[in-house]
C-alpha positions in Angstrom: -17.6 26.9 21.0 -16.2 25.5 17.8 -14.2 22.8 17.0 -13.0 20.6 14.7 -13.6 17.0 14.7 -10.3 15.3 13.2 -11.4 12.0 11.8 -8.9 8.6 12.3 -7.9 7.8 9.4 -6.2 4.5 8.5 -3.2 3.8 6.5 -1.3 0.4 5.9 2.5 0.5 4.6 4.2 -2.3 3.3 8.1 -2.7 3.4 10.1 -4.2 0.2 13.6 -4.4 1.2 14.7 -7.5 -0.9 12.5 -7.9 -3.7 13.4 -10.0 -6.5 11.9 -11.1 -9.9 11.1 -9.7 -13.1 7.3 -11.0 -12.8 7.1 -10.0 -9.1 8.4 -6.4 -9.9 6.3 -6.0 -13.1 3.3 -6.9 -10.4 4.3 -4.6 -8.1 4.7 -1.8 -10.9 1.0 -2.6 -12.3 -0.5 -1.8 -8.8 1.1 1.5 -8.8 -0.5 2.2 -11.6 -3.8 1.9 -9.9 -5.1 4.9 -8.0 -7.4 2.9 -5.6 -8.6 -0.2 -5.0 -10.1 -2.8 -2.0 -7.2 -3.6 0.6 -8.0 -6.8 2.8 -5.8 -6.5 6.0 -5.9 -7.2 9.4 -7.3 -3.9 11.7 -5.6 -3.8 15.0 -8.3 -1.7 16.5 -10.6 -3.6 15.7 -9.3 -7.0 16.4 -10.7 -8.5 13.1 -9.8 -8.6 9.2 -11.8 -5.8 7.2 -12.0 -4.6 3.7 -11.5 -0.8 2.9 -11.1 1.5 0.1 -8.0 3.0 -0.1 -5.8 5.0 -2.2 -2.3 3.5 -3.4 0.7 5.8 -3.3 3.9 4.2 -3.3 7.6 4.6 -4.0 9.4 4.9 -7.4 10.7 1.5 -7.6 14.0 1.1 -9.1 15.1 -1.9 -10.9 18.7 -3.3 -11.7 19.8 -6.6 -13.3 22.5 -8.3 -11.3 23.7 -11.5 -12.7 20.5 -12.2 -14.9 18.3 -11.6 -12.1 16.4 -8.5 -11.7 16.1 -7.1 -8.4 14.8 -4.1 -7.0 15.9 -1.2 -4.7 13.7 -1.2 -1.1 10.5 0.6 -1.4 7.2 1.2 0.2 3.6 1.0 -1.2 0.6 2.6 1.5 -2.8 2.3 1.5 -4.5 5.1 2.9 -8.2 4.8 3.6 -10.2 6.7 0.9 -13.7 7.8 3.4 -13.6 7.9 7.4 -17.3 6.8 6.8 -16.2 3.9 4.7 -17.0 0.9 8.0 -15.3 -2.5 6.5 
């Protein structure tokens, strides 16, 4: 018998729904630029902070100036782990 073994992978979204500020925006936009980097986050499984790998693919992020203030249409930015291998 065959089978495939399907490994978990994780991924981590973050929700912008109200962002706000030219410097913030240009920070988020600099980010996207990246194609990977090390993600700090908390691991419900297990239980604890870890450190991962992970590739960033994220929204287009859309800008508009409203009353001097930039602002930007919600978006999301994941993180999806780069190697199932890759242990924290």
């Amino acid at each position: 018998m065959y089978r495939d073994v399907i490994g978990l992978t994780n991924k981590v979204s973050y929700d912008f729904k109200n962002y706000r500020g030219k410097e913030q925006i240009s920070k988020i936009l600099k980010l996207l630029e990246k194609t990977s980097g090390r993600l700090y986050y908390y691991d419900l499984k297990e239980m604890t902070f870890i450190t991962k790998t992970m590739y960033v693919v994220g929204d287009a992020v859309k800008a508009k100036k409203i009353e001097d203030e930039m602002t930007a249409e919600p978006f999301q930015i994941r993180f999806i782990q780069m190697d199932v291998d890759d242990i924290g």
